[in-house]
C-alpha positions in Angstrom: -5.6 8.0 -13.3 -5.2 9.7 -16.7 -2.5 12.2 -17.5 -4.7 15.1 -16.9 -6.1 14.4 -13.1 -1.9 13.2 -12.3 -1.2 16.5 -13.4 -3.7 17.8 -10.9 -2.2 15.1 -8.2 -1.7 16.9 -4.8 2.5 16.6 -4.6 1.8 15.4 -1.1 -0.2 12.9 -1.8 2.0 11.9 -4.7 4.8 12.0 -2.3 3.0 9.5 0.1 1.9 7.1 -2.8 5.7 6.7 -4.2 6.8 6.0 -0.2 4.2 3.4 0.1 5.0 1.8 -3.0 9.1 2.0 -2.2 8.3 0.6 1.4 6.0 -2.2 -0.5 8.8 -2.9 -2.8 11.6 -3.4 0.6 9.2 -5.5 1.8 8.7 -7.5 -0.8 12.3 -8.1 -1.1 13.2 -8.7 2.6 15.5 -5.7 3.0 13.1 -4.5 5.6 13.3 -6.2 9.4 11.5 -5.2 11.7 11.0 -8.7 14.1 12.9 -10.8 11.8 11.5 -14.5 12.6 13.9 -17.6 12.7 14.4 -20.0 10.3 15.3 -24.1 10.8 18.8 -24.0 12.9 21.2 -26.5 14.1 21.4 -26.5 17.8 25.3 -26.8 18.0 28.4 -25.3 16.9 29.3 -25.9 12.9 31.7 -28.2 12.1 34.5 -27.4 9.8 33.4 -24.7 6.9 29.4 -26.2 6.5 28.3 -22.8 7.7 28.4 -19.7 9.8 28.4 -20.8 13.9 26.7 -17.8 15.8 27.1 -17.5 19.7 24.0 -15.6 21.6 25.1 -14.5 25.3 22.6 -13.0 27.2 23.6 -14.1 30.6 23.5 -10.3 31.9 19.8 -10.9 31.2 19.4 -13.9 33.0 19.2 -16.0 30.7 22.4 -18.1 29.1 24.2 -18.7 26.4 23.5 -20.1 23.4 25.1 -21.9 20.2 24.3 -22.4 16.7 24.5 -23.2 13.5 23.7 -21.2 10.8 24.5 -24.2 7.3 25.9 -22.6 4.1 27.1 -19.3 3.5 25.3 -16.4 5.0 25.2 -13.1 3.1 25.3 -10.8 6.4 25.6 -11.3 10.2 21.8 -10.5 10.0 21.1 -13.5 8.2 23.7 -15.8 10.4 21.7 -14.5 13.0 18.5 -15.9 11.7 19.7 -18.8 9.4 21.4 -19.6 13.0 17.5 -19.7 14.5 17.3 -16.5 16.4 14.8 -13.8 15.8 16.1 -9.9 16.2 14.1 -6.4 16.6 15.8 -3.2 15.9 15.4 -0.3 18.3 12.3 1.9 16.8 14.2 5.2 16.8 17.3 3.6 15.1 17.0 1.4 12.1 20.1 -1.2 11.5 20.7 -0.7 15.7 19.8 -4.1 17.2 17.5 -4.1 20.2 16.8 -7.7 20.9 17.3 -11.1 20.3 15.2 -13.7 21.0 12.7 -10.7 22.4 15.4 -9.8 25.2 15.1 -7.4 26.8 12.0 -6.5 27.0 10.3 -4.3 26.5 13.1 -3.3 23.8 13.6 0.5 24.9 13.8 -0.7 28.7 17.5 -1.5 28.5 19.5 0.7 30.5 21.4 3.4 28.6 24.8 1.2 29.2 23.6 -1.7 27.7 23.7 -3.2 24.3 23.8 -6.3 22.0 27.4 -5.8 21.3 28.7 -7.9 17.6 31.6 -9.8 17.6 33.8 -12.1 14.9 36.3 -15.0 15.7 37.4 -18.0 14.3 37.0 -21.1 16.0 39.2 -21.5 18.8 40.8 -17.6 18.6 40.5 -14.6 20.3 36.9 -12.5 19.9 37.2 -9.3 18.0 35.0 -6.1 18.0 33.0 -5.6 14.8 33.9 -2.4 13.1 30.5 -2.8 10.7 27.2 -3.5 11.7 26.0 -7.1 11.0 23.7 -6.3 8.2 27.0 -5.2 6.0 29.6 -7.6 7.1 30.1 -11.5 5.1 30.9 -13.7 7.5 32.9 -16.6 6.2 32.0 -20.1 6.5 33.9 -21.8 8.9 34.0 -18.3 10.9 32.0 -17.5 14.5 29.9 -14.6 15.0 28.9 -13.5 18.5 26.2 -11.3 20.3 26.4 -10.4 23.7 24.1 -8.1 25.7 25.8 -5.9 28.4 28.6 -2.9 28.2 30.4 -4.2 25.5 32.0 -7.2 26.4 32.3 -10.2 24.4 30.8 -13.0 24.3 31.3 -15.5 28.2 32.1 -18.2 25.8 35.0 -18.8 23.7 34.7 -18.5 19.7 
């Protein structure tokens, strides 16, 4: 375009160009998940402070529970999640709200009202603890234990 036909640019259409360039841009730099896909895992419990263990209970599902490793130092409980080998959605109407993990439930807006992937913290061998931040804003530690358990809130069957 030259200056003169930009000048004659529809705003809207302007509007929609800059918001298809910005979402290209989150794309581009991962900040956008929508099914976030998992990467390479350990299929156990860290040991001492190699990485971030992350404990997936979906019993109330009808499935179990399971551990995992997710090496080095995660930046966000989103990325222990998927460093830990477990894929997440998040629920279509609210961004940063997990949905599923591991494509439970599904379909992803068939969970009851009462039901959610609750996020918990613990270190190994304490006590679970509620997260007061969502997992895409909190660091865990290395050595630390994150937890995800679908149902009304409750943590994790498992101990941290």
């Amino acid at each position: 375009m030259t200056p003169a036909t930009t000048a004659l640019t529809p705003p809207g259409r302007l509007r929609r160009l800059a918001a298809t360039v910005a979402a290209g841009l989150l794309l581009a730099t991962g900040l956008v998940v929508g099914e976030a896909s998992p990467q390479a895992a350990n299929a156990a419990a860290c040991s001492g402070s190699t990485g971030v263990t992350v404990i997936v209970d979906n019993g109330s599902l009808g499935g179990g529970t399971t551990v995992a490793c997710a090496l080095g130092d995660p930046t966000s409980g989103l990325t222990a999640l998927t460093g830990a080998g477990f894929s997440y959605a998040f629920v279509p109407r609210f961004p940063g709200f997990i949905c599923r993990i591991n494509s439970l439930p599904n379909p992803c807006n068939g969970a009851p009202a009462t039901a959610y992937w609750s996020y918990w913290h613990a270190t190994p061998g304490g006590t679970w603890s509620y997260s007061g931040s969502g997992a895409g804003s909190y660091n865990p530690a290395p050595g630390t234990v994150e937890g995800w358990a679908f149902g009304a809130g409750t943590a994790p069957s498992v101990a941290p």
